[in-house]
C-alpha positions in Angstrom: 21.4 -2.2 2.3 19.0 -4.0 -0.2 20.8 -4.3 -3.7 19.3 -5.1 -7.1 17.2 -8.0 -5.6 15.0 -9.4 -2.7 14.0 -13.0 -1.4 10.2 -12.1 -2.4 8.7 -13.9 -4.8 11.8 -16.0 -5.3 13.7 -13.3 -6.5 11.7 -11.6 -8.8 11.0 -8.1 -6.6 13.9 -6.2 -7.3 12.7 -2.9 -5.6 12.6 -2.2 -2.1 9.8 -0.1 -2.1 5.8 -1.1 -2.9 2.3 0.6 -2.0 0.2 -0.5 1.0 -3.2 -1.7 0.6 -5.5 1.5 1.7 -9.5 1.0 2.0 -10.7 3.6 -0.6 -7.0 4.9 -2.2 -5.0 1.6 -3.7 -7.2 1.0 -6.5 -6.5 1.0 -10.3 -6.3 4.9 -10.8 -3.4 5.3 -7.7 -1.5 2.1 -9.0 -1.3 3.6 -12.7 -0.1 6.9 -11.4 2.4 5.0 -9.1 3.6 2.8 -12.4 4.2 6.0 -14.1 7.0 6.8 -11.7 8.8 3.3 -11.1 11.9 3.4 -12.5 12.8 0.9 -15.7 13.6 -2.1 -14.8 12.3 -1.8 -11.5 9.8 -5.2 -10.5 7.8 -4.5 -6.8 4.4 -6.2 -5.3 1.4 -4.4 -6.3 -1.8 -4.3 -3.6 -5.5 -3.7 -4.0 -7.6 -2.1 -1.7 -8.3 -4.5 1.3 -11.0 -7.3 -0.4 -13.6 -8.9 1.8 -13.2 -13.1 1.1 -17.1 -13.0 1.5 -17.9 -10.9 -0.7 -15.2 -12.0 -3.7 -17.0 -15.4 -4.8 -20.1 -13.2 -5.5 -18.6 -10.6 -7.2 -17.5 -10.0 -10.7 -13.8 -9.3 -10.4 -12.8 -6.3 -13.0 -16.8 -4.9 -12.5 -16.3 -3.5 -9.2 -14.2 -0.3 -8.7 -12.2 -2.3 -5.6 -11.2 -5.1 -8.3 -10.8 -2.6 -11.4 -7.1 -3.1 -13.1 -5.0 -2.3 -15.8 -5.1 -4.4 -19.0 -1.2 -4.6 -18.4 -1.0 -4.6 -14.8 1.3 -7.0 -13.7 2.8 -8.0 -9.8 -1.0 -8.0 -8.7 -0.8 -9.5 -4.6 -4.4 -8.4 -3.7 -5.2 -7.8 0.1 -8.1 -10.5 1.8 -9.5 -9.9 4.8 -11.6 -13.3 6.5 -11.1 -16.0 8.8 -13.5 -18.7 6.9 -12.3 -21.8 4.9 -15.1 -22.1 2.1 -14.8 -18.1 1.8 -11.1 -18.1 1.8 -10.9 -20.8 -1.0 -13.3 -19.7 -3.3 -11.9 -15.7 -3.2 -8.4 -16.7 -3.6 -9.2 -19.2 -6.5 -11.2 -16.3 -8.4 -8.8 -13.8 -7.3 -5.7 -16.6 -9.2 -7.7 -16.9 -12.7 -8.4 -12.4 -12.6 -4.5 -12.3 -12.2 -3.0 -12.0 -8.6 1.0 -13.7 -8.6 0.4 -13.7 -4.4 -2.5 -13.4 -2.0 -1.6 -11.3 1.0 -3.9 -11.8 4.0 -4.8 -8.9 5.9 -4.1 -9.6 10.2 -3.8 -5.8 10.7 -6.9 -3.8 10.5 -7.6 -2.3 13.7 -11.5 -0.9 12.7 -14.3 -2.3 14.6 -16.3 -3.6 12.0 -13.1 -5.9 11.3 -13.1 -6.6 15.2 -16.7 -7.7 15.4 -16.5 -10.1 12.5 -12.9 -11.7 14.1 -10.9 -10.2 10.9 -8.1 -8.0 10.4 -5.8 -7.8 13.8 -8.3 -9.6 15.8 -6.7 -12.9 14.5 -3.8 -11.6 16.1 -5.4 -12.9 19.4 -5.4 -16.5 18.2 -2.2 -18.0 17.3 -3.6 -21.4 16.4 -6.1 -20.0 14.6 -4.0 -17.4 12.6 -1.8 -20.3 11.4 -4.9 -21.9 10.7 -5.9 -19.0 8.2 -2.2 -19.3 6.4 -3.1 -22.8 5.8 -6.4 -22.3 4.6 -5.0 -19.8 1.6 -2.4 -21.9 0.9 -4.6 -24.7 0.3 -6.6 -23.1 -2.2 -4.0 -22.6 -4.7 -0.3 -22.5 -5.4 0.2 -19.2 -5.1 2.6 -17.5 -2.7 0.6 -16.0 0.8 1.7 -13.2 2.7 0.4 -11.7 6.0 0.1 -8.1 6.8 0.1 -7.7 10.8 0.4 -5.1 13.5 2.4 -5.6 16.8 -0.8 -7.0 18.0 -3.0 -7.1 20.5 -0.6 -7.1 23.3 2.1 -5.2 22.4 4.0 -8.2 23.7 7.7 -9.0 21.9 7.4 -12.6 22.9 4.2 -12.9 21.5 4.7 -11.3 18.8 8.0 -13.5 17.6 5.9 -16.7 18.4 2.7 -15.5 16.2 5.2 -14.8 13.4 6.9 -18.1 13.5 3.6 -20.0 13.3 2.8 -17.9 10.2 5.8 -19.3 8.9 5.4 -22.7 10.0 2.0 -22.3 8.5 3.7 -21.7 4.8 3.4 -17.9 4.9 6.2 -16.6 1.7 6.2 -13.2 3.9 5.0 -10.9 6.4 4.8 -7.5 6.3 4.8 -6.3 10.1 3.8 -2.3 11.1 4.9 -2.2 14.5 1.7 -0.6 16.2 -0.5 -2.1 18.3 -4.5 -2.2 17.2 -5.6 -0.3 20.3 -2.5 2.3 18.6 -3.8 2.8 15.6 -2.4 5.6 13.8 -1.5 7.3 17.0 2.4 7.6 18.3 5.4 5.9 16.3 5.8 2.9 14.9 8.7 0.9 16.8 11.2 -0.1 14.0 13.2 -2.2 16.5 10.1 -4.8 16.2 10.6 -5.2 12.7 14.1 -5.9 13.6 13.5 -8.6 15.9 11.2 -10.5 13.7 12.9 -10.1 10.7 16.4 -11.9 12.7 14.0 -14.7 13.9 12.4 -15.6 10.5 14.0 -17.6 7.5 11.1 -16.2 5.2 11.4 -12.4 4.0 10.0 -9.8 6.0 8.5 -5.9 4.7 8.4 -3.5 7.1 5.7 -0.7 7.1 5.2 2.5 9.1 6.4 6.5 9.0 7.8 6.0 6.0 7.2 10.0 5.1 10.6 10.2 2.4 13.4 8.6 0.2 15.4 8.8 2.9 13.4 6.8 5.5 13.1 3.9 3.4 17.0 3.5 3.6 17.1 4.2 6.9 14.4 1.4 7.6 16.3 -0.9 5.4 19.9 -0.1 7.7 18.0 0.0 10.8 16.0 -3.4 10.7 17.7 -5.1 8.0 14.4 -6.2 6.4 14.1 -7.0 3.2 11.6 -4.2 1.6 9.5 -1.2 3.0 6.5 -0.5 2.4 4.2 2.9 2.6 1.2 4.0 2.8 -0.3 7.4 2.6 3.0 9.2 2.5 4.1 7.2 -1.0 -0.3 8.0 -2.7 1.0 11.7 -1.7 4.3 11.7 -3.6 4.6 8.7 -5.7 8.1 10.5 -7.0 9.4 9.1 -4.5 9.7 5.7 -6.1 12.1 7.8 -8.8 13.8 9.4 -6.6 14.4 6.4 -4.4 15.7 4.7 -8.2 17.8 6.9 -8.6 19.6 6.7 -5.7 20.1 3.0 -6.2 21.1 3.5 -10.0 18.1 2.1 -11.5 17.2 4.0 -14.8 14.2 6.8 -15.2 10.8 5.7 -14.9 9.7 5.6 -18.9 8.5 8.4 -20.1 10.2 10.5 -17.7 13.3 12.9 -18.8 15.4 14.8 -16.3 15.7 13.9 -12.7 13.4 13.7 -9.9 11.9 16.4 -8.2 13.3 17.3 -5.1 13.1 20.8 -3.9 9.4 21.5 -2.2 9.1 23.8 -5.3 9.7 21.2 -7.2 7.5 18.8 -5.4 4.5 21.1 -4.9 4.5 21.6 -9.1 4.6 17.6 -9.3 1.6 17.3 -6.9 -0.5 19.1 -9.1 0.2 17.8 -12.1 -0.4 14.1 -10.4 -3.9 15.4 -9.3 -4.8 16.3 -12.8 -3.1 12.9 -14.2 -5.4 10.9 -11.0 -8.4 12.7 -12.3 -7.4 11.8 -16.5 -7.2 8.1 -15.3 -10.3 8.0 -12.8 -12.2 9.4 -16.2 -10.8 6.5 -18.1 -11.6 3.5 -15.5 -14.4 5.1 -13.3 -16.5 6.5 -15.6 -18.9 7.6 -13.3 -18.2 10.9 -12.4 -20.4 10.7 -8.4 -17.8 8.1 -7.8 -14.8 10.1 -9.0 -15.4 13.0 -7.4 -16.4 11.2 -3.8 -13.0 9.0 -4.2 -11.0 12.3 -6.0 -12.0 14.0 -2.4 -11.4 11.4 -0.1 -7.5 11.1 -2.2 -6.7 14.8 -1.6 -8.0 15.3 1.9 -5.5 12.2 2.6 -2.5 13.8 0.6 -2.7 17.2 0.9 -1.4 17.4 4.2 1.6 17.8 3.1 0.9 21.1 1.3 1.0 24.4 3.6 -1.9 25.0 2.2 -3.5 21.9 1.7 -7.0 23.1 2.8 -7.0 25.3 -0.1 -6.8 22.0 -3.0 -9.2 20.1 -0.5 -11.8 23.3 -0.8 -11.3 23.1 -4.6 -12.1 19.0 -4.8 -15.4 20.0 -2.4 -16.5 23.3 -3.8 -16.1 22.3 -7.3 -18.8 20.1 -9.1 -17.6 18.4 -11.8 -14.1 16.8 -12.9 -13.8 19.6 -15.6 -14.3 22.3 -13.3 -12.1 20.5 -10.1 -9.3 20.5 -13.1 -9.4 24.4 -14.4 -9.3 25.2 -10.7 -6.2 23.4 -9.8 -4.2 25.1 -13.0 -5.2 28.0 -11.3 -3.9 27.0 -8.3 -0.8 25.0 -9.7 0.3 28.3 -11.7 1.8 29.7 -8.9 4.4 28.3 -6.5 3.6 25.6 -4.3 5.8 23.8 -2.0 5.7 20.7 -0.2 6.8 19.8 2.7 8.9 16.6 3.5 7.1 15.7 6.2 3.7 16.2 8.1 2.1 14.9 10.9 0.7 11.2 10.0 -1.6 10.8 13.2 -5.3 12.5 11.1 
């Protein structure tokens, strides 16, 4: 069982829990929301949405919704996705003076525009190459890299302890392995027992991510494969509670702010889902500004989380139906007034 500290960042992640980069959900507006509900005290890895290394050099980082932060955002390890030296360099080098303490490069997305362009999990087919990539980032800068990768190609063990141990050969600080294979996607469970193996065979930390739904899972993944934190995705944007609740349990004080304890019942739970839709759509106002872009991201955030409602359909009919932020937010008081409950768990396969 993780204590009050882990080996990432030398020490300085005290929390066993963090967000998973998400295309389109772990931008500024989810991360706020999220910082809200960590407990005081409490010190985990914060991602971005998955950044494109060719792109980055070009851009001006803070300007673009995908690069927006908080003046006071702090524990910034942004997510790059690219194979190319030059492009690698010059993102991670900007990406250092806008703020990031780490660089975590992404070896895990299983999309095909990823696949054509030999990014994301298709490294995972080139073990030289992959290592290669580690090197490249750590040559730009002095900043701790991490890799995010699936159980590969193959879905091979042996391949998958070697590909690991070249990443750390390579200088990787971390890895953060979901045990699917690409060709799985988000299909069927993720095999825990991988994370396991890997995590007994490596000297440098290891996060393990996948079906990671409750409180209770992330203690269970930490007795089950001894890594050293979890992370989670879609389930954690749904009910970022959880990181209270999840404090609590390992005596960490209440998140600032915050009086009482966590929710817990579904009653509970369903009341605190609505008032974090109306407190998503308060920040989006603040750092979006424009309100096409809220409402197409406000839409995309509840037909991900609201799965986990019974009925779920009826908040995703409100974000489509309604026009306007002001409208979206009288209509969900409506709907909040009454008793919701959430469920614990849904099915994570949509």
């Amino acid at each position: 069982m993780l204590g009050k500290s882990t080996r990432i960042l030398d020490g300085k992640v005290n929390f066993p829990l963090c967000l998973a980069p998400m295309v389109g959900l772990s931008h500024v507006c989810l991360r706020m929301i999220l910082r809200e509900y960590l407990p005081d005290g409490a010190f985990t890895i914060w991602p971005t949405e998955m950044l494109n290394s060719r792109r980055i050099p070009h851009e001006v980082l803070g300007a673009t919704p995908e690069t927006m932060k908080a003046a006071d955002e702090e524990g910034l390890v942004p997510q790059l996705l690219g194979n190319d030296e030059e492009a690698i360099n010059k993102s991670i080098r900007a990406l250092e003076l806008w703020g990031a303490i780490g660089i975590d490069i992404n070896m895990g997305c299983p999309v095909a525009k990823a696949l054509r362009h030999n990014y994301g999990v298709s490294l995972m087919g080139d073990v030289a190459y992959a290592a290669e990539v580690v090197r490249f980032a750590k040559k730009a800068s002095s900043l701790p890299v991490s890799v995010k990768l699936r159980a590969g190609l193959q879905g091979d063990p042996i391949y998958l302890r070697d590909f690991t141990q070249a990443l750390q050969d390579a200088g990787a600080s971390w890895i953060t392995l979901h045990p699917r294979t690409a060709e799985q996607k988000r299909r069927g469970s993720a095999d825990w027992s991988q994370i396991k193996t890997v995590r007994g065979n490596l000297k440098i930390p290891v996060i393990g991510n996948g079906d990671i739904q409750t409180s209770e899972d992330v203690f269970q993944m930490l007795n089950e494969t001894d890594c050293d934190a979890v992370m989670a995705g879609r389930a954690l944007a749904a009910r970022p509670w959880m990181l209270w609740q999840l404090g609590e349990d390992l005596g960490f004080p209440a998140p600032k702010g915050k009086s009482g304890q966590a929710p817990r019942s579904p009653a509970e739970e369903g009341q605190e889902y609505g008032r974090m839709l109306l407190r998503w759509l308060e920040l989006a106002e603040t750092h979006f500004l424009d309100e096409a872009g809220i409402l197409r991201r406000f839409r995309f955030f509840v037909r991900t989380t609201a799965v986990w409602l019974p009925f779920g359909q009826s908040v995703v009919s409100i974000s489509t139906k309604e026009k306007s932020v002001a409208t979206i937010k009288d209509q969900l008081k409506i709907f909040f007034s009454q008793e919701i409950e959430m469920s614990s768990r849904t099915e994570l396969r949509q």
